[in-house]
SESEGU-522550 format. One record per residue (C-alpha): x, y, z; residue number from 1; residue in three letters. Coordinates in pm, 1 decimal, decimal comma, padded with zeros to 6 digits. Layout:
N
+----------+----------+----------+-----+-----+
|        x |        y |        z |   n | res |
+----------+----------+----------+-----+-----+
|        X |        Y |        Z | NUM | ALA |
...
+----------+----------+----------+-----+-----+
This chain:
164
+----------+----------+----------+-----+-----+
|        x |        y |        z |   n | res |
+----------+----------+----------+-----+-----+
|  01458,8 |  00921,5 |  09867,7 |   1 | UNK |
|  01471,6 |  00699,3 |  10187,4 |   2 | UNK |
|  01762,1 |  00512,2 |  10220,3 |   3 | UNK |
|  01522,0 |  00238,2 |  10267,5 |   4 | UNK |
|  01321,6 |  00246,6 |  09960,7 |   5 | UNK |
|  01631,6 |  00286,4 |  09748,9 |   6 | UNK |
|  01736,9 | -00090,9 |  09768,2 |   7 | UNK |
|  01537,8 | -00357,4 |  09788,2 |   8 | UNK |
|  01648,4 | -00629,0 |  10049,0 |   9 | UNK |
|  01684,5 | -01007,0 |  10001,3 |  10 | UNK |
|  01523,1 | -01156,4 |  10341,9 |  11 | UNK |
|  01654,5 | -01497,9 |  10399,3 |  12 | UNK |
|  01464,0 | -01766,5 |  10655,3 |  13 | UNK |
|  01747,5 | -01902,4 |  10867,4 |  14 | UNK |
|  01545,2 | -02207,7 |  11050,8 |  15 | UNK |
|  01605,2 | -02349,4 |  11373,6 |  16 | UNK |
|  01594,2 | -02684,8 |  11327,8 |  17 | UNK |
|  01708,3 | -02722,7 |  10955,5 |  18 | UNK |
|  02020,7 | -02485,0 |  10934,1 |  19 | UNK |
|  02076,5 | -02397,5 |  11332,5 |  20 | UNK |
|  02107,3 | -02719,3 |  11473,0 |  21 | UNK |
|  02210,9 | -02855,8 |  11187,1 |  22 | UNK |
|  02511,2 | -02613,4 |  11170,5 |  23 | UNK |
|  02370,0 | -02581,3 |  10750,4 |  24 | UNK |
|  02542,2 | -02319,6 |  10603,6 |  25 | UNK |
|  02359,6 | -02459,1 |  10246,3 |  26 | UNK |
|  02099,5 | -02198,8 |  10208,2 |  27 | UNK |
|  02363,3 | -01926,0 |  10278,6 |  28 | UNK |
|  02598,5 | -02067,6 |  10059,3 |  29 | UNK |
|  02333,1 | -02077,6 |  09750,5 |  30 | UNK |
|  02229,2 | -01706,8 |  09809,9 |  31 | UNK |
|  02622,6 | -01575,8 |  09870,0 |  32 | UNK |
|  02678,1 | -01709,1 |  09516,5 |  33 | UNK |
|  02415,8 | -01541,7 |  09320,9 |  34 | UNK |
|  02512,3 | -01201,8 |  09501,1 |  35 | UNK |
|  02871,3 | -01275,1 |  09432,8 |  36 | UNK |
|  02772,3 | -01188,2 |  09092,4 |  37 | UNK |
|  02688,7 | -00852,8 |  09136,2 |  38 | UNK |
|  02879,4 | -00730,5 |  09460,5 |  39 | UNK |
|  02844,9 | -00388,2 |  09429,4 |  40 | UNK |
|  02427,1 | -00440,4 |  09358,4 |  41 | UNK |
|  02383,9 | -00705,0 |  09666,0 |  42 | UNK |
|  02572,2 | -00473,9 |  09883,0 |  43 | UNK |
|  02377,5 | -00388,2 |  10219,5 |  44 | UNK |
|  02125,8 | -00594,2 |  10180,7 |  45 | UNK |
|  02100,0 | -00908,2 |  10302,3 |  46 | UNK |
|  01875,6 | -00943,5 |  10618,8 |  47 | UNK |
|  01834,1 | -01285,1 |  10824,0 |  48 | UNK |
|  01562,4 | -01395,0 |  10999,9 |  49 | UNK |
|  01583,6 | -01682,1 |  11245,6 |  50 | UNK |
|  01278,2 | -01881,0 |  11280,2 |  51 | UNK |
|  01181,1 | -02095,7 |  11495,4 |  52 | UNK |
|  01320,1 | -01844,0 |  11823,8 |  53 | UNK |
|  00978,6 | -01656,3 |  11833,2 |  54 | UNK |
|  00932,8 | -01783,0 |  12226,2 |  55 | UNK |
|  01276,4 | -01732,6 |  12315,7 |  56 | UNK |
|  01279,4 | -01423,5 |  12508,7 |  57 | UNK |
|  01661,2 | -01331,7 |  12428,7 |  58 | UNK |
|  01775,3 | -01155,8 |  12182,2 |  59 | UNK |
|  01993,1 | -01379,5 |  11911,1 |  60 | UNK |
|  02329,0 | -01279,8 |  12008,6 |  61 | UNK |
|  02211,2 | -01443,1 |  12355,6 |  62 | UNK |
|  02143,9 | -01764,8 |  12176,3 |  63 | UNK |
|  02420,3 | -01980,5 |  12211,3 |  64 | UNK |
|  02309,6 | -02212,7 |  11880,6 |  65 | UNK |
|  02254,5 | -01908,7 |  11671,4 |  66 | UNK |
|  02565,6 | -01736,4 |  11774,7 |  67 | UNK |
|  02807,3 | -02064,2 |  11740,9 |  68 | UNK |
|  02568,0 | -02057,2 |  11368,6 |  69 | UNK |
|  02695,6 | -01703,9 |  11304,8 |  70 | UNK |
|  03069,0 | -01745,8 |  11363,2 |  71 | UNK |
|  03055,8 | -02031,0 |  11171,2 |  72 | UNK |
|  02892,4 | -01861,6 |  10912,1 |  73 | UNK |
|  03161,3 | -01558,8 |  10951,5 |  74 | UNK |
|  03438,3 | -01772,6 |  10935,0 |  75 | UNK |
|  03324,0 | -01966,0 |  10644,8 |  76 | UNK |
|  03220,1 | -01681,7 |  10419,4 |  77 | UNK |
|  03356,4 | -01358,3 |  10516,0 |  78 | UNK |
|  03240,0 | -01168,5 |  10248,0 |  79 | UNK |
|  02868,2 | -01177,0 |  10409,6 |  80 | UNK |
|  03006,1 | -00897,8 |  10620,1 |  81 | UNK |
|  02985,2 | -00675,2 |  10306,6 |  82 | UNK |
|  02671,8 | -00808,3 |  10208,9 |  83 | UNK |
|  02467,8 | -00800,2 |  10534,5 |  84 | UNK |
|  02207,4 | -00466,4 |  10554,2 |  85 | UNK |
|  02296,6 | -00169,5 |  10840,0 |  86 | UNK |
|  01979,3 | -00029,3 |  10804,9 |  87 | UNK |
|  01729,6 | -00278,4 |  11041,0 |  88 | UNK |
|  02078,1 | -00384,7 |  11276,8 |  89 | UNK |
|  02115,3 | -00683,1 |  11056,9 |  90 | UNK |
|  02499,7 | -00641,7 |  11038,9 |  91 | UNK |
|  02470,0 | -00494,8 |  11410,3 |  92 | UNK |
|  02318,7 | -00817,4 |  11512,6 |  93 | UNK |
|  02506,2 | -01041,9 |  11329,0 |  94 | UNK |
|  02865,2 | -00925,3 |  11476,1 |  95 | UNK |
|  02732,0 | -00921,0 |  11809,0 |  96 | UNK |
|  02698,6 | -01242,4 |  11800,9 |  97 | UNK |
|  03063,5 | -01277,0 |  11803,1 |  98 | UNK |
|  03085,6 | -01065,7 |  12076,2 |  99 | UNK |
|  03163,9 | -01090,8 |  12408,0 | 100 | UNK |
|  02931,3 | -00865,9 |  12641,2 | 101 | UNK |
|  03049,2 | -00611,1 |  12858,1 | 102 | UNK |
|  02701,6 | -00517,7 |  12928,7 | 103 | UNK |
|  02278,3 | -00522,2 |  12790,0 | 104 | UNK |
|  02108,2 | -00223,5 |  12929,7 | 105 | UNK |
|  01725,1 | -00279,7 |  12825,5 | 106 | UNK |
|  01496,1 | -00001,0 |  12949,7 | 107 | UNK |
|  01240,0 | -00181,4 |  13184,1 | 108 | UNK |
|  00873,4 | -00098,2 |  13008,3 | 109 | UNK |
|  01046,0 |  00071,3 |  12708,8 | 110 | UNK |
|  00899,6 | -00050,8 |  12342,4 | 111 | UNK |
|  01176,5 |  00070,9 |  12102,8 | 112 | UNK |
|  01127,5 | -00006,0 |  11742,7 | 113 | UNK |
|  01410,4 | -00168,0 |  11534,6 | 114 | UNK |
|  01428,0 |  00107,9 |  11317,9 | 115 | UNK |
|  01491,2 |  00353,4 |  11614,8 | 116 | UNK |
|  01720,4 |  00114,0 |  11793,7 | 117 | UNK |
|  02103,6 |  00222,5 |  11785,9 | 118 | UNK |
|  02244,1 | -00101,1 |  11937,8 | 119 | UNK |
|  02578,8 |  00100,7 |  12028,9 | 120 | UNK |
|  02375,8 |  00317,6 |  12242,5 | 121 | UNK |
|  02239,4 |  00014,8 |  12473,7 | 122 | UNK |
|  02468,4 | -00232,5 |  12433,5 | 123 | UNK |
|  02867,3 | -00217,2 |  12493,7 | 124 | UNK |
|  03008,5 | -00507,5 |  12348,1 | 125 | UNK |
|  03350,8 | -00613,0 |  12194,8 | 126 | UNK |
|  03499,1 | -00876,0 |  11970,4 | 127 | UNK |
|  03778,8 | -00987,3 |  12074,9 | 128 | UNK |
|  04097,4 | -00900,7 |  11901,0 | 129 | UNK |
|  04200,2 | -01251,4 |  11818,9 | 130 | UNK |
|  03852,3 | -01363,4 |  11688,4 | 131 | UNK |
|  03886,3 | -01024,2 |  11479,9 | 132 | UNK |
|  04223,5 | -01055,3 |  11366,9 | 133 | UNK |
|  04117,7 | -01430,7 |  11233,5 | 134 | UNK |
|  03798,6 | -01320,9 |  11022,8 | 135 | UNK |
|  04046,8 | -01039,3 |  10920,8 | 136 | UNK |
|  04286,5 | -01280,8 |  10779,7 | 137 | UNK |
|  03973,0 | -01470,2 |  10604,6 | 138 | UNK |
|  03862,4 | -01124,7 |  10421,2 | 139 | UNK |
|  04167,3 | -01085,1 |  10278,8 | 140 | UNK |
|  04194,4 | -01386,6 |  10163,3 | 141 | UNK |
|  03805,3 | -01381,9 |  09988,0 | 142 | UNK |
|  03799,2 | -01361,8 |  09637,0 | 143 | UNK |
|  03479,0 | -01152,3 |  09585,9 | 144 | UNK |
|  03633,7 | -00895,6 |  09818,1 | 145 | UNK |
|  03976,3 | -00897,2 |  09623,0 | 146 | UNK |
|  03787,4 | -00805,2 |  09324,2 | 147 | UNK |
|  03816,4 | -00476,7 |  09444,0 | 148 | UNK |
|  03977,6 | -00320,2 |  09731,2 | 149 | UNK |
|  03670,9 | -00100,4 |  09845,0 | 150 | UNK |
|  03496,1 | -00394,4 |  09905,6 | 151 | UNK |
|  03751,5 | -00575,3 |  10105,7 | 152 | UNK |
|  03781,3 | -00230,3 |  10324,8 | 153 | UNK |
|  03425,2 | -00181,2 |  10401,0 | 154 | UNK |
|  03383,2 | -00500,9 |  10533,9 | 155 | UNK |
|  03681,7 | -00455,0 |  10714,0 | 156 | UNK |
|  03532,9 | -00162,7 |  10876,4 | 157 | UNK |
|  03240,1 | -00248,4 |  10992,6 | 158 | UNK |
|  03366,6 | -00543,9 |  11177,9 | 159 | UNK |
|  03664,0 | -00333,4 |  11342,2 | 160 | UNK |
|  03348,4 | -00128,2 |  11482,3 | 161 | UNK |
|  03282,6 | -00415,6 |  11748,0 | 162 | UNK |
|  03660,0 | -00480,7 |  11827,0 | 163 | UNK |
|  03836,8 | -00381,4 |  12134,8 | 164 | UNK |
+----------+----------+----------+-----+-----+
């Protein structure tokens, strides 16, 4: 069975003028509380899409609104980091927008599909040990994550993937 079709995702609609600008962590909130009943269920799954950036030629993690969204987000509720879905670069995407580039090498002409895309392969980027060592601090101290300590390591994990 495909990793994919083993899981179903929950998709939510982050949009650009009601939770971006807005710096509205609401509709987060609301969904982080209903998989917070089921941790282990909800885990890799949760995939956000930001409206409203469809003209925007840059990626999100070059949008300055969505990535000052995103670490507030992070820094607010941790425990997305073990929620958030690997499998379309939605946890890829979502930490790089903490990061600080060391370099984007797009291939000129190139049309790679999200599914084939290995960020790590085309883009070197790093969060910074401080920023990491602070959402670090915030995992630990998450109570859905203390629930059990599997859960509190695998988040860990895949953010120490992006650190320096």
């Amino acid at each position: 069975m495909d990793a994919l079709t083993k899981k179903e995702f929950i998709i939510i609609e982050v949009n650009k003028q009601d939770d971006i600008e807005a710096m509205d962590l609401s509709k987060m909130s609301h969904w982080l509380k209903q998989m917070r009943l089921d941790p282990e269920r909800y885990h890799n799954t949760l995939h956000l899409i930001f409206e409203g950036y469809d003209q925007d030629p840059k990626e999100i993690y070059e949008i300055k609104a969505i990535r000052d969204w995103v670490e507030k987000l992070i820094y607010t509720y941790p425990d997305v980091l073990y929620f958030l879905e690997e499998q379309l670069n939605g946890l890829q995407n979502i930490l790089l927008c903490l990061a600080e580039f060391v370099s984007i090498k797009k291939m000129p002409g190139a049309v790679v599909s999200i599914l084939e895309l290995n960020l790590n392969t085309y883009i070197q980027a790093e969060i910074p040990q401080v920023r990491a060592e602070a959402i670090l601090i915030q995992l630990t101290m998450n109570p859905v994550l203390n629930q059990n300590p599997s859960y509190l390591q695998e988040a860990s994990e895949r953010l120490m993937k992006f650190c320096n």
